[in-house]
C-alpha beads as a LAMMPS data file, in Angstrom:
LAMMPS data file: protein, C-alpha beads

97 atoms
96 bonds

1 atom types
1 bond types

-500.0 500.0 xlo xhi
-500.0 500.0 ylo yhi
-500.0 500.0 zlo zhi

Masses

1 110.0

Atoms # bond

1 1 1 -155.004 109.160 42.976
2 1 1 -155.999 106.440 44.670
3 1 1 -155.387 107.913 48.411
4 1 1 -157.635 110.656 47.212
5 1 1 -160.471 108.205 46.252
6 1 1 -159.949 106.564 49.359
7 1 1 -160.204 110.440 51.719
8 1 1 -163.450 110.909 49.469
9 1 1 -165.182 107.678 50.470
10 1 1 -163.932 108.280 54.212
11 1 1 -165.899 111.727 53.820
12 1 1 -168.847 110.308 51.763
13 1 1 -169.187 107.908 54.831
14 1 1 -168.856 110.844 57.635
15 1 1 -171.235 112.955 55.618
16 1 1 -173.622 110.114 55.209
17 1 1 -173.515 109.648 59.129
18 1 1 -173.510 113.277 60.075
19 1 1 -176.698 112.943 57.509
20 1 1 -178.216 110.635 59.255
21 1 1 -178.250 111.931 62.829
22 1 1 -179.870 115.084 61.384
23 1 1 -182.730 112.893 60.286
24 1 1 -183.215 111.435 63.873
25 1 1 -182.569 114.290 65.228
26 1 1 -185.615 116.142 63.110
27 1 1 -187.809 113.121 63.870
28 1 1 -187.235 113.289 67.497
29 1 1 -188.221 116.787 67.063
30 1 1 -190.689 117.063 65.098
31 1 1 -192.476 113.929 67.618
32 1 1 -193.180 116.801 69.544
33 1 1 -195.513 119.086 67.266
34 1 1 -197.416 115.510 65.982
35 1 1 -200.049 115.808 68.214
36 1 1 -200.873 119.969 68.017
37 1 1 -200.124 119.888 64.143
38 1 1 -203.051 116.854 64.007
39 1 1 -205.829 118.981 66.318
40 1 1 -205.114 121.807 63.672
41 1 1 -205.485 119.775 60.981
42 1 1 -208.362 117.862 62.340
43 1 1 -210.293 121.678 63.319
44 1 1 -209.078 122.837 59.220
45 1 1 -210.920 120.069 58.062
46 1 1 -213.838 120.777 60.491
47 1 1 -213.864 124.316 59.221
48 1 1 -214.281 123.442 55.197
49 1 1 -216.807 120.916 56.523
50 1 1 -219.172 123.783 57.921
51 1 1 -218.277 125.704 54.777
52 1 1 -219.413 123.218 52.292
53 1 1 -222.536 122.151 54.481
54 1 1 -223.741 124.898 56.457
55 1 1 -227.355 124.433 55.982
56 1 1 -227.236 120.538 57.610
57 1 1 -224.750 122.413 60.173
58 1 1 -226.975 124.896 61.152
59 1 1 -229.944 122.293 61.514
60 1 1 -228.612 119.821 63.317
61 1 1 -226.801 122.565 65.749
62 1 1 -230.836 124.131 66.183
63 1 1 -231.662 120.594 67.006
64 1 1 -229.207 120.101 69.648
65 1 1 -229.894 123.475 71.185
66 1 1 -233.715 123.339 71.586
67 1 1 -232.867 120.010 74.086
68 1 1 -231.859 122.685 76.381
69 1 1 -233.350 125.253 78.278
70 1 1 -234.936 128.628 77.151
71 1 1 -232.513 129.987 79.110
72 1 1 -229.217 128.111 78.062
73 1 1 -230.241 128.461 74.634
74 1 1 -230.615 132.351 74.582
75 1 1 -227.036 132.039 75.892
76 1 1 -226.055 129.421 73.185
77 1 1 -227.776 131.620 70.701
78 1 1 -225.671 134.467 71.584
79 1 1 -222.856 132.501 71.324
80 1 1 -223.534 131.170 68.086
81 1 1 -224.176 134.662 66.728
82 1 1 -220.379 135.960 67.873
83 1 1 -218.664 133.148 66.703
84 1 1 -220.320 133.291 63.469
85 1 1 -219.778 137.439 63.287
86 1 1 -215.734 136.036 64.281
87 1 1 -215.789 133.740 61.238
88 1 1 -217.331 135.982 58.834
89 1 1 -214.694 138.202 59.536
90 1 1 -212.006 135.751 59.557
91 1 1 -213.289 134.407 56.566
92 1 1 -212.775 138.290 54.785
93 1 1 -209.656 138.745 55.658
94 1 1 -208.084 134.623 55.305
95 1 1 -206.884 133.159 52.043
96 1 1 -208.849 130.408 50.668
97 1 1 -208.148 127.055 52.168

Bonds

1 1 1 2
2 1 2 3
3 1 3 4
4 1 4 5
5 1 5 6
6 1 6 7
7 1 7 8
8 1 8 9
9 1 9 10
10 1 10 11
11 1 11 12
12 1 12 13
13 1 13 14
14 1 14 15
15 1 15 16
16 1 16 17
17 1 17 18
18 1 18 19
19 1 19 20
20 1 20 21
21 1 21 22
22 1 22 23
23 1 23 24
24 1 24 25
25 1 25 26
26 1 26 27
27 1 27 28
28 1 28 29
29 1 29 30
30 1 30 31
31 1 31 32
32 1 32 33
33 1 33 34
34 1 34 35
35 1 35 36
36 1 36 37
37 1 37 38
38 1 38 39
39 1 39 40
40 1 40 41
41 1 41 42
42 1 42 43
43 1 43 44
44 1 44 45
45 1 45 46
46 1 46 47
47 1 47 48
48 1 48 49
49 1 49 50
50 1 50 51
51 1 51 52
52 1 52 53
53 1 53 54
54 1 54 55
55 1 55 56
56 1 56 57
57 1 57 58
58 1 58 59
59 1 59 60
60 1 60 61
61 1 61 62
62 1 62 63
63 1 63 64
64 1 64 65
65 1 65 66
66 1 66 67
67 1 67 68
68 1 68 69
69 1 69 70
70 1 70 71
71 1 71 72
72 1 72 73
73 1 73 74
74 1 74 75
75 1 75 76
76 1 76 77
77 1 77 78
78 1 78 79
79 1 79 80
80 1 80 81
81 1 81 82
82 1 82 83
83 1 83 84
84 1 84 85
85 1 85 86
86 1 86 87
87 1 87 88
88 1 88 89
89 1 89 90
90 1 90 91
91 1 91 92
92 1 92 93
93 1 93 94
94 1 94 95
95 1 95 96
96 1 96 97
């Protein structure tokens, strides 16, 4: 009994190990996605952030465009208009966040 108590905490200790490396291994891995898996969670929260306050969105955006020109804020304008027609969309067919 006692050799087969020892074989079990021999394997316990490999395991543990083996267990171990996995984790670094993960980490080193996972080091990797930090920085794209931040900018997507930064842009989420920039997205409920327009959704909860579009009106003082939608000002201060009108504010920043009329410092342009008539010009570059026709084309900003336009802009504006598709990416809100992409959202809307998006927004239709998206779960909740």
């Amino acid at each position: 009994m006692n050799t087969s108590l020892t074989s079990l905490a021999k394997k316990r200790q490999r395991l543990v190990k083996e267990a171990q490396m996995q984790r670094m291994a993960v980490a080193d891995q996972f080091q990797a996605w930090h920085k794209p898996i931040s900018m997507l969670d930064y842009a989420i929260n920039m997205l409920r952030y327009i959704k909860q306050h579009p009106v003082l969105v939608a000002s201060g955006g009108s504010a920043l465009l009329t410092m342009f020109k008539p010009n570059a804020l026709s084309l900003w304008l336009q802009r504006g208009l598709l990416a809100w027609q992409i959202l809307s969309k998006f927004r239709k067919k998206a779960p909740e966040f």
